[in-house]
C-alpha positions, 0 to 999 in steps of 0.5 A, spaced: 412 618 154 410 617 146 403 620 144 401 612 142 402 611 150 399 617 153 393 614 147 394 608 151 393 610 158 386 616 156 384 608 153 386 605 160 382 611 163 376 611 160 375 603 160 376 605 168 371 610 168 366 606 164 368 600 169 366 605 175 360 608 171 357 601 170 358 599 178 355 606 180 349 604 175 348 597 178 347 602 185 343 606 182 338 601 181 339 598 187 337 604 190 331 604 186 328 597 188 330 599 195 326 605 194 321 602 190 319 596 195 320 601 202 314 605 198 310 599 199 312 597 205 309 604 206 302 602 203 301 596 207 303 599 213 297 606 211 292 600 209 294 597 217 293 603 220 286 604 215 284 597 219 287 599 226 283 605 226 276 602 222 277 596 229 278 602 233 272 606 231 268 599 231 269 596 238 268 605 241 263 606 236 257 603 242 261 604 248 262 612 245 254 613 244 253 610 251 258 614 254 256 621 250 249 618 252 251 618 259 254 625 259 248 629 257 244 626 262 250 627 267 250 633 264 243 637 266 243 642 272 239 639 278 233 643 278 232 640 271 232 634 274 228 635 279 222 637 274 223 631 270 220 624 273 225 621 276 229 622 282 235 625 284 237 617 286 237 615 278 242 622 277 247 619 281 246 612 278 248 615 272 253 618 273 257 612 277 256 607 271 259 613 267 265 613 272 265 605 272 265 605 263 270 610 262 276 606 264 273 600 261 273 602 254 280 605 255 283 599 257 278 594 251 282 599 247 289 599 250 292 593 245 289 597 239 291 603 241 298 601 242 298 597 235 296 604 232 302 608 235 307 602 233 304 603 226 305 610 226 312 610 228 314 605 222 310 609 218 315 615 220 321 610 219 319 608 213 318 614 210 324 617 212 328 612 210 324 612 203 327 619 203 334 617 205 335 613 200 331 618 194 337 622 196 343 616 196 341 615 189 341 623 187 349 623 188 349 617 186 346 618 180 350 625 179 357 621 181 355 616 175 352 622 170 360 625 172 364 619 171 360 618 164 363 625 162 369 623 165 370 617 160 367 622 155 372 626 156 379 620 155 375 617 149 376 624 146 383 624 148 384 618 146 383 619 139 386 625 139 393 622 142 391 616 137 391 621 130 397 625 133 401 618 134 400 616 128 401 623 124 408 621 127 409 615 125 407 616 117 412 623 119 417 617 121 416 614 116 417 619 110 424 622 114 426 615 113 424 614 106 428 620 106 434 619 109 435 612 105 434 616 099 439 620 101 444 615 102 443 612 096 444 619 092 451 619 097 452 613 094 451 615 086 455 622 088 461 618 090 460 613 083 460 620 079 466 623 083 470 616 082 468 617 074 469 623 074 476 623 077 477 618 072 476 623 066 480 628 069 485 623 069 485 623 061 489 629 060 495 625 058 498 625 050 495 619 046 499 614 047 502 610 041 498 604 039 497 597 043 500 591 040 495 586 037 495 582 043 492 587 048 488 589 042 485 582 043 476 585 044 473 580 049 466 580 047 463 576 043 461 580 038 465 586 034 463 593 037 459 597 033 457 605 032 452 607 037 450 612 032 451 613 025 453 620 022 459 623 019 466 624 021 468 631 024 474 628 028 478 622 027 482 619 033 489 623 035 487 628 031 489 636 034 483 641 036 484 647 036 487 647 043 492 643 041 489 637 045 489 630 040 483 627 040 482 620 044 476 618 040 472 619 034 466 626 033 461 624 028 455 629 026 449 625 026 442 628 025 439 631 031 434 627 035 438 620 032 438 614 036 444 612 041 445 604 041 450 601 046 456 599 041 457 593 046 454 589 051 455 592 057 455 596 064 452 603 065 457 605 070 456 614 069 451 618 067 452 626 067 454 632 064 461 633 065 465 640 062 464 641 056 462 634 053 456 636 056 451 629 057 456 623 059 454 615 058 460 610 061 459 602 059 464 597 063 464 591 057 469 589 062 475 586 062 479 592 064 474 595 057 470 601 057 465 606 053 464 613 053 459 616 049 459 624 050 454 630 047 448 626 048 442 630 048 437 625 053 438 618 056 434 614 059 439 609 062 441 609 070 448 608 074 447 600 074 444 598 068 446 592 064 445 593 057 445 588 051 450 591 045 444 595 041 440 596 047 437 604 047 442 608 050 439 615 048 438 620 043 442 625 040 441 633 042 434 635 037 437 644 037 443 646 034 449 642 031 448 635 034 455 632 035 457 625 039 464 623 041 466 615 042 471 613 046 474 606 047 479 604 053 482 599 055 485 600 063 483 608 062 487 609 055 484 610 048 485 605 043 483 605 036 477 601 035 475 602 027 480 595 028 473 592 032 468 594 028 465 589 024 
């Protein structure tokens, strides 16, 4: 499970809940429109109940004057009566049509009455679905505001896991730049360990002089110095320890020019012993060039040069001396025979 996935799937997440999000939202406002047309259902049903009642009063309003009318007649003590003009006969009249009203003003007012009630309990009803749904929409709103911070929350994450991976990568990518470097160092370790085996090789007596036929150079062009200087030792001669040298030493001024003696491949470059820095040419044919004691070089192992081409420079401190070396097959040969 990789950071790019775990990134993918808080990506996956937070699309889901936004997804949900948006579904609550479309709810959300459902709610509101319910609510909305309920609450106006409310106000035609008040604005039905304010008429019902005004009809009511309307159709009461002469009986009720009537009857309150008959009542305080009714009302009055016998011996008012009796001083009053009149008799007692108009009294109980009066009552009797009282009695006989009464139930005709209930009944006219029956329908309407039952229309009020009726009115009334819609009212009621709407009003506490109005309340039902106000409430639906609170969590609904609450759940919509969570599944917000939800989404939130993956998107952050998201982008954090997207960062890490992609540190990771680039750190991927450096490790393997790395290793491939390794390997090639490993490759120009293992050219430097064959060419250095080949120089500790050379610890054999010279040789005596090839015949004219191997001594036959295969370029197109005779070899030449790489640097012009004086000679300080010749080929064969014995050192100090007692070694012949294998080629010539020339004292040349510090900071000279080193140029290829002949077209040709760089096959080492590196200090070795005491020759200090060492450049290897391969002219082919079984043809080679060591150039030791230079001071710099600015050439690589593979390099292909052209005879004259920049080698290096001579060392800048102290006594500047180059040694030249020419085999054929790993064994010295006297090239002041090639020189043209």
């Amino acid at each position: 499970y990789t950071l790019a996935e775990a990134a993918a799937a808080e990506r996956d997440a937070a699309r889901k809940a936004a997804q949900e999000e948006a579904a609550l939202a479309a709810q959300v406002e459902q709610a509101r429109a319910d609510i909305a047309a309920a609450q106006a259902r409310i106000a035609l049903l008040r604005d039905r109940l304010r008429e019902q009642r005004q009809a009511i009063a309307e159709r009461q309003g002469p009986i009720v004057r009537l009857i309150a009318a008959l009542q305080s007649l009714a009302g009055r003590p016998t011996v008012v009566s009796l001083v009053q003009p009149g008799t007692v006969e108009d009294l109980v009249h009066v009552r009797a049509v009282l009695g006989s009203v009464a139930p005709v003003v209930r009944a006219r007012t029956a329908a309407l009455r039952e229309q009020l009630a009726r009115t009334r309990t819609l009212e009621a009803g709407e009003a506490v679905a109005v309340r039902a749904l106000a409430d639906s929409r609170a969590r609904l709103e609450t759940r919509r505001l969570a599944l917000v911070e939800l989404e939130a929350e993956h998107r952050l994450k998201s982008r954090a896991l997207g960062r890490a991976a992609l540190g990771e990568s680039d750190r991927a990518i450096a490790l393997g730049e790395a290793a491939r470097d390794l390997v090639d160092q490993m490759s120009d370790d293992r050219r430097s360990a064959a060419a250095a085996a080949s120089l500790a090789a050379l610890g054999e007596p010279l040789p005596r002089p090839e015949s004219k036929a191997e001594q036959l150079w295969p370029g197109g062009a005779p070899y030449r110095l790489p640097v012009a200087g004086q000679v300080v030792a010749g080929l064969g001669e014995l050192a100090d320890s007692g070694a012949r040298a294998r080629g010539i030493t020339l004292q040349v001024a510090p900071g000279a020019r080193v140029v290829a003696p002949a077209a040709g491949r760089v096959r080492f470059v590196g200090t070795f012993r005491s020759y200090g820095l060492v450049v290897i040419l391969d002219h082919g044919g079984g043809w080679s060039t060591l150039i030791a004691g230079l001071g710099a070089t600015g050439t690589q192992p593979g390099d292909r040069l052209a005879q004259g081409a920049a080698l290096g420079t001579a060392p800048t401190a102290g006594t500047a001396q180059v040694t030249i070396e020419l085999r054929r097959r790993d064994r010295p040969v006297d090239f002041t025979r090639l020189l043209g």
